[in-house]
N, C-alpha and C positions, 0 to 999 in steps of 0.2 A: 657236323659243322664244317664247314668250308671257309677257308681261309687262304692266302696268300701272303707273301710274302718277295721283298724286290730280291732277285738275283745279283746285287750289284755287290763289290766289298765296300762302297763309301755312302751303301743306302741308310745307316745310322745317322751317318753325321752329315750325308751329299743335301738333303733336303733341308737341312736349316741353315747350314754355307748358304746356299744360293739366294732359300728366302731371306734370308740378313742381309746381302750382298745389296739388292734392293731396296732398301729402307735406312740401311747406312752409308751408301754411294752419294745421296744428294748432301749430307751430313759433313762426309770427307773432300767434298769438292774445294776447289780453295777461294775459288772466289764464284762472283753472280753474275751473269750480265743481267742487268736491269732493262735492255731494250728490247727484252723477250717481245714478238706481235702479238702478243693475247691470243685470242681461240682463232684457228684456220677457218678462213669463208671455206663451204664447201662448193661453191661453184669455182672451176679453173681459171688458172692465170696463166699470162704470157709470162713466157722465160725472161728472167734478166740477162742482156749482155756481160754487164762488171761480173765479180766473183761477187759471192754467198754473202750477206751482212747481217739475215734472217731469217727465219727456220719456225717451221710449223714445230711452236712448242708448249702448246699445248693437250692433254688429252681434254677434246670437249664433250664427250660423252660427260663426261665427269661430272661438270658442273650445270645444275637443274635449275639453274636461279629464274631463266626465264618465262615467260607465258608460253602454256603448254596446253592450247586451245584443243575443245572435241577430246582432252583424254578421259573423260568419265562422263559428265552433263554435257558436253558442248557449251558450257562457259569460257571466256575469256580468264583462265585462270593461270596463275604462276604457281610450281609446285609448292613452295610455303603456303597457298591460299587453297588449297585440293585437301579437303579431310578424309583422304585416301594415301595408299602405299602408291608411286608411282615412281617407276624405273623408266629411265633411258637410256639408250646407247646409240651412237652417231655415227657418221659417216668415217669423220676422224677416226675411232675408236676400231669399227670395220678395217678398217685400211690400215691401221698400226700394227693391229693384233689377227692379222688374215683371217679377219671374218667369214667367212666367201657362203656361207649357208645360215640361215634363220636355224638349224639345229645347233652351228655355234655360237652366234647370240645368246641362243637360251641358256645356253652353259655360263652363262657370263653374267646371268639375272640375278641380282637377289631375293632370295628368299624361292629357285626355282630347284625342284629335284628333278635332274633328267636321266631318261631310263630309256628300252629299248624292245620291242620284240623282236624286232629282226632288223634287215638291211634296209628294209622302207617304210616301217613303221616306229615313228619314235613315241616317247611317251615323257611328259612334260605335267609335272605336278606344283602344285601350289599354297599352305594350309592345307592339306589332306587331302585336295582332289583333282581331278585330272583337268588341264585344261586345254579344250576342245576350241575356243571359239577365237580366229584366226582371221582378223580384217585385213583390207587392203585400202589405205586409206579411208578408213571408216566403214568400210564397203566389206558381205559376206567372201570369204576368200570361196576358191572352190574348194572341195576336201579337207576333213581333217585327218586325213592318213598320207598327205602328199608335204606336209607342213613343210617338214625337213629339207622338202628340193628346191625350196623359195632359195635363187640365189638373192644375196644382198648387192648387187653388183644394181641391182634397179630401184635400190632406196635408199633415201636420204639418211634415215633416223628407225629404227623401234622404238616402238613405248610399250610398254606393260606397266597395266592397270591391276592389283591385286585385288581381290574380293571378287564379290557379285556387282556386276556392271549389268543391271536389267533395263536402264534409259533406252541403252543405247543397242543393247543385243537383242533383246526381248525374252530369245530362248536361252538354256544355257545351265551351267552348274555357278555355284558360289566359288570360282576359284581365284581365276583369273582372265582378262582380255590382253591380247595382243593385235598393239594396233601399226605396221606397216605404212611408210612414207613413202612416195614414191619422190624418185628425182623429176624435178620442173627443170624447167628452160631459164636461163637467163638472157640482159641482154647483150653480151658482149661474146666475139666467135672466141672459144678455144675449147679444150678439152684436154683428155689424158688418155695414155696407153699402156696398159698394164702385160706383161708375160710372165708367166711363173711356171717354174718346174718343182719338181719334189721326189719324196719315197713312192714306191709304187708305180712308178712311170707316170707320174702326176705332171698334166702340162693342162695350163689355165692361161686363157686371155680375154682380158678387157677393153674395148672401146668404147667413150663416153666421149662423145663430142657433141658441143652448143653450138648452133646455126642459129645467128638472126636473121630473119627473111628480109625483114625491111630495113633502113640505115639505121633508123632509131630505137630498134628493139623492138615496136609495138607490135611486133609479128615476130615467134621467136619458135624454136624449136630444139630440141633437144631425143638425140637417140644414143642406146646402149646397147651396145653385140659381146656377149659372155660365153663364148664354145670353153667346155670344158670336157675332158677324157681322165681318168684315173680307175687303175686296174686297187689291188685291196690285200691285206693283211687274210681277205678269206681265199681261197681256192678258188681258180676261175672266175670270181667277182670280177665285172668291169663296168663303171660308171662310162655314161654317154650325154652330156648333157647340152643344153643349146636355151639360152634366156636373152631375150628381145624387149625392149621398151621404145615405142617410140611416142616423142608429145608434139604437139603443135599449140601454144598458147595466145593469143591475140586480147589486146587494149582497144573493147569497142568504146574508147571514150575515157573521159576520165574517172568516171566509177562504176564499169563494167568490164569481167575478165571473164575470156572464156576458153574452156581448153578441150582439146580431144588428143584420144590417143590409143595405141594399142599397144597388149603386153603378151607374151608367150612363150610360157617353158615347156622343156621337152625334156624328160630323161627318158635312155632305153636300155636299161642294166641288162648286162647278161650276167648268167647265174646267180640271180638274187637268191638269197638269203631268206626263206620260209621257217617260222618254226625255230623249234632250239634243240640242241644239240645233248645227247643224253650226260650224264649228270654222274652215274652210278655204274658200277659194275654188276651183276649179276650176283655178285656174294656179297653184295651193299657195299664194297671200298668206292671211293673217289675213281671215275674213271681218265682223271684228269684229261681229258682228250685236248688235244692241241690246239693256241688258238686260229690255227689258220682252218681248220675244222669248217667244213661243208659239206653239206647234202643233196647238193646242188650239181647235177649234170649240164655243160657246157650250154644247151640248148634249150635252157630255161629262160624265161622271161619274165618281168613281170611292167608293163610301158603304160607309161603316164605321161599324157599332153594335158596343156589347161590354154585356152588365147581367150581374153579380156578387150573388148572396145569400150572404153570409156569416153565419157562426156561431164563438164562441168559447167558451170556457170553461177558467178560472184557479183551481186548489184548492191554498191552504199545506194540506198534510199536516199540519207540526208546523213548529218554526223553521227546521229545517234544509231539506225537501224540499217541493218544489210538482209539480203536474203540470200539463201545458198543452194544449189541446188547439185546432185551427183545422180548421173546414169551410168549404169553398166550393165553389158552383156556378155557373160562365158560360157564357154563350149569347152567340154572337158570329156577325155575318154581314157579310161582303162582298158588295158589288152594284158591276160598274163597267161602264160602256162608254167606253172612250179612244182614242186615237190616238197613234200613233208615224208621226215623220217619219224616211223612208227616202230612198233612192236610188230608179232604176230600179225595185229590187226590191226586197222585204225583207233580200236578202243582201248588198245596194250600202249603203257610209255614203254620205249626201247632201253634196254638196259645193256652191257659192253660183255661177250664170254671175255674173259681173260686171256684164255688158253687161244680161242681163234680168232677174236675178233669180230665175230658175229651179234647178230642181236638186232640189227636196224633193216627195217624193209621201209622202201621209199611209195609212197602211191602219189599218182600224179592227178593236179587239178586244175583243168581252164576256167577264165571267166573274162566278159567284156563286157564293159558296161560305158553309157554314154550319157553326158549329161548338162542340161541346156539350165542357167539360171541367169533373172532379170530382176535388177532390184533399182529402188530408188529412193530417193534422200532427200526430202526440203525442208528447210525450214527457213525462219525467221530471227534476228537474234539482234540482243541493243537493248538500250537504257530506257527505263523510266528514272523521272524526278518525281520523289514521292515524298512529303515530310523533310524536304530539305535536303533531301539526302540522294543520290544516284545508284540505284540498284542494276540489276542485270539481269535479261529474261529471253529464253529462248523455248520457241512454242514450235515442230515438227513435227511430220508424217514421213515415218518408212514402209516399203514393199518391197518383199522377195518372193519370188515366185519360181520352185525350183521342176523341174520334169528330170527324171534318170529313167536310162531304158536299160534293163538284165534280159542279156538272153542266156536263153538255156542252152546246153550242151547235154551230149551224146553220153551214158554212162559209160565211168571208164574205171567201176568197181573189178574190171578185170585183171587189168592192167596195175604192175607190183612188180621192184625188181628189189632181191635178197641182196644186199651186202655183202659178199662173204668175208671182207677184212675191214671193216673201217680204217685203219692205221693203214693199208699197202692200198684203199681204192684209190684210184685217178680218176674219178668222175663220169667212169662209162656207163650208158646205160641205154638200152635202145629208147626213142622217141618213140611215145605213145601217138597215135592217131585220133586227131580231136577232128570232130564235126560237130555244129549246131542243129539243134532238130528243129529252129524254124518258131520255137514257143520263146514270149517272153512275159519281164514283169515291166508294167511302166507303174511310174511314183511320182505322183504331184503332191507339192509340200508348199501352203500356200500363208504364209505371215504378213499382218498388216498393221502398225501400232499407228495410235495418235501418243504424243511426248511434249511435255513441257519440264524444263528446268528454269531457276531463279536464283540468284544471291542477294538476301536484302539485309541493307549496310544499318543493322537496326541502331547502331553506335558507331562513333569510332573506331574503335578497336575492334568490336563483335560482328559476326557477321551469319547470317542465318541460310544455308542451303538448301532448299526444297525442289522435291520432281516427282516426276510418277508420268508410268507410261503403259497405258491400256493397250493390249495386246490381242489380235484376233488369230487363232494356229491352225490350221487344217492340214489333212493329211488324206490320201487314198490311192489305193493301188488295185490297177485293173490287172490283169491272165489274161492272157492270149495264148490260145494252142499251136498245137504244130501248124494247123492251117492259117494262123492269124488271123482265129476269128474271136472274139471277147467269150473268156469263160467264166468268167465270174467278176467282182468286186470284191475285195477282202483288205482288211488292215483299215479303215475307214474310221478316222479320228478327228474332234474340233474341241478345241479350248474359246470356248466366246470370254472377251471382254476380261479377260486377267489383267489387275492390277499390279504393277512391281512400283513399288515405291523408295523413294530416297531420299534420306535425312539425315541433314550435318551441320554442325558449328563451327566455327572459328576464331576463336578470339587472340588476339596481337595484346601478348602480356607485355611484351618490349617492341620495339623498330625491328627487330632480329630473332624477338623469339615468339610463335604463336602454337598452343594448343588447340587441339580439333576434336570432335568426336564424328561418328556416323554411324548409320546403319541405314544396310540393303538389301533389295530381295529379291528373287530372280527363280522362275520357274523352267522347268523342262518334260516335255511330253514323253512319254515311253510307250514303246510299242510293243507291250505283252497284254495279256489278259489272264483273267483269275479265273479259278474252279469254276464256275459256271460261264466262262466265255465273257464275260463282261472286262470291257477295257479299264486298265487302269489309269487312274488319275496322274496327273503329271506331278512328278516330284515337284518338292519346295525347298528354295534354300536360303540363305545369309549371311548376312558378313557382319557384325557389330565391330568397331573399332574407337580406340582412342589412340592419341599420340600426343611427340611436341615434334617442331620443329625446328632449328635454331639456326640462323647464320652466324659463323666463327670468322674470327682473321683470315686475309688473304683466300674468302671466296673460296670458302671450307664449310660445308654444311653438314649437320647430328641429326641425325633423324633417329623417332623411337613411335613404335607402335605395338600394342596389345591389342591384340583381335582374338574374336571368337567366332567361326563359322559354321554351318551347320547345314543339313540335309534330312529331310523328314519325308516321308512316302516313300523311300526308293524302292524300287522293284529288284526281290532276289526269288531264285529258283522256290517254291512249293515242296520243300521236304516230303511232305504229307501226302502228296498229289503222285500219280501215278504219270511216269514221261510219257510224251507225247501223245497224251489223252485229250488234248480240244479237238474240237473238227475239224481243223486244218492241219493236224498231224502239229502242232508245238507244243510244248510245255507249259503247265500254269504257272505262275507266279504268284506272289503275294508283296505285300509293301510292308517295309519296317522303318523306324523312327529313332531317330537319336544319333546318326553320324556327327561327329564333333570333330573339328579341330582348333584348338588352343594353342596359344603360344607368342610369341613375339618375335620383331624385326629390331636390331640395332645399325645403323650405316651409319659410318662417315665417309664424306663422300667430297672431293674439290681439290683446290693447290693446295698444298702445304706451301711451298713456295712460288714463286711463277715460273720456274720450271718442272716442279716437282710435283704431279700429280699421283693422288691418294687414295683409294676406295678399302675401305675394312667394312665388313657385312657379318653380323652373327644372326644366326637365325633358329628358332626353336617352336617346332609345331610338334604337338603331340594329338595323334589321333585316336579316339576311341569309336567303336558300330558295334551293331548286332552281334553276335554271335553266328547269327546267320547270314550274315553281311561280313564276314570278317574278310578280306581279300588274301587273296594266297601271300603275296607282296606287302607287307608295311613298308610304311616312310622312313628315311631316318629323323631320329629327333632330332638331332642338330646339325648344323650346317655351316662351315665359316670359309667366308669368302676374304680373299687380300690381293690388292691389287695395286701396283703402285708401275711408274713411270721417270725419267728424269731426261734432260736434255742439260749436255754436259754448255760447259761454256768455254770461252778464252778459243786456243786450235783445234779443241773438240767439239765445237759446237754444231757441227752437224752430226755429230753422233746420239741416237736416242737409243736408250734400254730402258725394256720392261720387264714385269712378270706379272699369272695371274693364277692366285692358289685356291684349290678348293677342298675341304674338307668336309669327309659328313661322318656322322655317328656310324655305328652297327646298323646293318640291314634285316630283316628277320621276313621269312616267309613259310607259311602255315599249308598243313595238307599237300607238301611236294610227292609225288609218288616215288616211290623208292623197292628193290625187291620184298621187304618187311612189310609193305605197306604204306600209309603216308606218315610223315613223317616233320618236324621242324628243325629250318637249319639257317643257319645265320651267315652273315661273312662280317668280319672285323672290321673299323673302321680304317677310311684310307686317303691320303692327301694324292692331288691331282694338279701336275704345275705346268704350266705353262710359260714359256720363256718368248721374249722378240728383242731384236733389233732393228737400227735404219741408221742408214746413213747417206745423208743429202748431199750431191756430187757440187751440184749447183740448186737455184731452186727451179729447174727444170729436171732433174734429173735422179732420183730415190731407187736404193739398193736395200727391201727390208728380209729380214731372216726370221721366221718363226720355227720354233717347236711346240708341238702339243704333246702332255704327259711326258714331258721331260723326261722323267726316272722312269718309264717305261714301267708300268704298275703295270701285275696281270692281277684283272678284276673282273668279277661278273656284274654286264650292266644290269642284267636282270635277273633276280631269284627264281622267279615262277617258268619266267621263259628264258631257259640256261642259255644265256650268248655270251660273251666276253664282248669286255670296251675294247676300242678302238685301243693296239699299243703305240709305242712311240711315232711321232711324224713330222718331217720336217720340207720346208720349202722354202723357195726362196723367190720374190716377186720384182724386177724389175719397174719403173716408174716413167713413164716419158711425160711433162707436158709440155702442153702448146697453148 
């Protein structure tokens, strides 16, 4: 069993000081100002000459009350009217709580477990399952192994959609969507300029500045420049990063908009982080190994670029009907050469001698891979009058059409360097010599849905949601040899005409409080094959949900949901079957049925006062599978989130404190290898806080301070794949606008 505990003497009692500190701060204050501004526009403003008289004092992350179009159906919906879980988090909220990465968003989601393989692959669960599918304004993002380097510095807003969202993805698991805003133009010029430094030689800058072309805005534009460098709590780790937005939006008329633009990130870490780090000593104690712990030689890489041209185009028809249309094009490519630390062999886990330190052999692996995707978006959307009543209906067609090229590389089973001290390496190791021998894999992945959703106002108060969207999926991958000439076709897959359907109620028990039900379903193709070489069917999944919704005093909202999820066909290894006995040299598989996850969401979430913002989240999924399906990693069962905020008032009214706490049950993970053999081992449950500051000079002018893991918690992000979390970190962001 594996456990931790804080090294601090006031880790008893330091962690509920502080979170009380927060909850009873707005309590003890003496008086209110009442001319709080309400929620911050997120577009910038000109500095005032006079002193300060108002202050962004609001968190509007917070409060969901408004219409939150395209987050599930592409209905004009307001979160009370959505018979779904749906989370936001805004720009405000980014910029309070130094958001700066979509991997700390997700820490901040309710109802989200975030976890880790390594230094570039993050892992983000939802109800029991992993979730994979990562938009960009509605739009396929590139990769779901790059999630985590989405800076937030190019978007307005996050939303996550829980469940299975099959309208709108097509493909996909029942967990979760995340859907990505980008920042538009306004039309008035100004912007802002952000600096920040930190732990780790951390220095981050932001430029975000609005150009209108024309005098009156109807030609507007908007760009964002985010360099980012930060070295790391691992050995030799150094983050390199570089994110670009730029739009141009044009008023051809009074009800046409249209916009282009292009987006492109870069990171190019040296010594990433492959792999996990052993676990055990050789006589099975704890090898506690440190967390600055790497395996990683200076001269590893692993580089990810992604650049997006988009296009859109917005036409009102008449009052009732618009049509909407979105293009985009990405170019994305992987370059890495890394290292993983082994045993003996590649097929040995490495285990710690005590006495020398020995135990871990390093073997090194290239790979590049490139990769071109095109997708498109239309539809239609607006009222019919039907029975007296106004309903709401939107009927679209999506496409994506992805190509990725793998090439192959030179064997480098030769090449292997021994440890001999983990505890005294520095990280030397001679650079293997990589070549490509000229063969590759190309992969066209080609999806095409028709979709229609509706809300029909069957009553006052009751309101009926319907959709369903037929989906067409293909897949194939050509070989090419060393001479680049076509050696085969293999992996060649097509799902015709799969229906995912969607059904939900509504009904408005009071002006403030409405009950919902739904249910969703959502399919995903797998690329293995069974004992006789036949491809397997694409898993199945679903989200059944009920809830209520309630508006409270002072623009405080209770949300409650019970859902039930599920996955049926999934594909797990062939016990029975002999490895790598199909023709192609893989393994067979087989499909098993019944992955479940159960549980419920509780939020409250808004002002408490109007300075005082609130968010309390409990959350409880209990997952059960196969036997054969059991994953090395369980969930935890529970999960509670606290989040609150205040803006002082009277001479401190430009001063704002926050916090953001998280807790989760016990971890448990199955079949770890260990010298005995595999083994079960758990880590105890553990609170994670986070702390901010700011303080507004003028309103031109913001000083905010963050900490993340406050109490410096040493914890493992991941069971199966032994990494420790991120420990204490702190920064400090500067604020200019104009």
């Amino acid at each position: 069993m594996t456990s931790f505990t804080l090294p601090l003497p006031f880790a008893r009692h330091g962690l509920a000081i502080m979170v009380a500190s927060l909850f009873v701060m707005p309590a003890l204050a003496q008086q209110t100002d009442s001319t709080s501004d309400g929620m911050s526009s997120p577009r910038p403003r000109p500095p005032q000459k006079s002193t300060v008289t108002s202050y962004h004092a609001t968190l509007e992350s917070l409060t969901v009350t408004g219409t939150r179009e395209n987050a599930s159906v592409r209905l004009p919906l307001k979160a009370r009217e959505t018979p779904q879980s749906v989370s936001v988090t805004t720009r405000k909220q980014m910029d309070d709580e130094s958001l700066t990465s979509v991997d700390a968003v997700m820490r901040h989601m309710t109802g989200v477990m975030t976890s880790l393989y390594d230094t570039q692959r993050p892992l983000y669960y939802t109800r029991g399952f992993v979730i994979k599918d990562f938009q960009v304004d509605g739009m396929p993002s590139y990769s779901g192994e790059t999630n985590q380097e989405y800076d937030t510095a190019l978007y307005e807003r996050v939303d996550l959609v829980r469940g299975a969202n099959g309208i709108l993805t097509g493909v996909g698991t029942p967990s979760a969507t995340v859907n990505l805003i980008r920042k538009r133009p306004s039309r008035e010029l100004g912007g802002t300029v952000d600096v920040s430094a930190g732990r780790w030689d951390y220095y981050r800058a932001v430029a975000d500045v609005n150009v209108p072309i024309t005098a009156d805005g109807s030609v507007r534009s908007r760009f964002v420049l985010a360099p980012q460098k930060k070295h790391s709590f691992y050995k030799r780790y150094e983050e390199n990063k570089l994110a670009f937005l730029g739009v141009v939006e044009a008023d051809l008329g009074p009800a046409t908009e249209v916009s282009v633009g292009y987006q492109r990130q870069k990171n190019a870490p040296k010594a990433p982080v492959w792999g996990a780090i052993p676990r055990f000593n050789t006589d099975g104690t704890l090898a506690n190994l440190p967390v600055s712990t790497s395996f990683s030689p200076s001269w590893t890489r692993w580089e990810r670029s992604s650049g997006t041209a988009f296009a859109s185009i917005s036409h009102q028809i008449n009052d009732d009907w618009t049509f909407k249309a979105n293009l985009d094009h990405t170019t994305g490519k992987t370059h890495s050469l890394i290292t993983y630390g082994y045993g003996a062999t590649p097929s040995d886990a490495p285990f710690i001698d005590k006495a020398t330190g020995s135990g871990v052999t390093l073997y090194a692996y290239p790979g590049e891979e490139r990769e071109t995707r095109n997708s498109l978006d239309a539809y239609l959307a607006g009222k019919l009058h039907l029975g007296g009543r106004e309903h709401d209906l939107t009927v679209g067609v999506s496409s994506t059409r992805t190509t990725s090229k793998s090439d192959a590389f030179a064997s480098m089973s030769n090449w292997r360097h021994d440890i001999a001290n983990v505890h005294t390496w520095d990280g030397t190791a001679p650079k293997p010599a990589v070549s490509k021998t000229g063969a590759r894999n190309d992969t066209l992945v080609q999806q095409t849905g028709l979709y229609a959703s509706a809300r029909w106002r069957l009553t006052e108060p009751l309101s009926l949601l319907t959709g369903a969207r037929v989906t067409r999926w293909t897949s194939k991958q050509k070989n090419y040899d060393t001479r680049g000439a076509l050696s085969g076709v293999s992996a060649r897959q097509e799902v015709k005409h799969k229906v995912s359907p969607y059904l939900g109620v509504v009904y408005d028990i009071t002006p403030s409080l409405a009950a919902y039900a739904s249910h969703t379903r959502i399919f995903n193709p797998q690329n293995h094959r069974d004992v006789n070489n036949v491809p397997l069917k694409p898993a199945v999944g679903s989200n059944s949900e009920v809830g209520l919704k309630m508006a409270l005093a002072h623009e405080l909202d209770l949300n409650l949901a019970i859902f039930e999820t599920k996955q049926d066909n999934f594909a797990v290894v062939n016990a029975d079957a002999a490895p790598n006995s199909l023709p192609d040299g893989s393994t067979p598989y087989r499909t098993v049925d019944g992955t479940k996850g159960k549980g419920f969401d509780v939020e409250l979430i808004g002002k408490v006062q109007p300075d005082w913002n609130l968010k309390a989240a409990l959350t409880r999924a209990k997952v059960t599978r196969q036997e054969s399906d059991r994953l090395w990693a369980n969930f935890p069962t529970w999960q509670l989130q606290l989040g609150s905020d205040y803006r002082f008032s009277g001479e401190l009214r430009p001063l704002q404190l926050g916090g953001f706490l998280t807790w989760q049950s016990k971890l448990e993970a199955y079949n770890v290898p260990s010298p005995s053999g595999r083994v079960y081992v758990t880590e105890k449950s553990k609170p994670l806080l986070d702390l901010y500051a700011s303080w507004d000079f003028t309103e031109a002018y913001r000083l905010t301070l963050a900490v993340t893991n406050a109490l410096d918690k040493k914890y493992w992000a991941n069971l199966d794949y032994a990494n420790y979390g991120q420990p204490r970190f702190f920064s400090a962001t500067f604020r200019m606008a104009f």
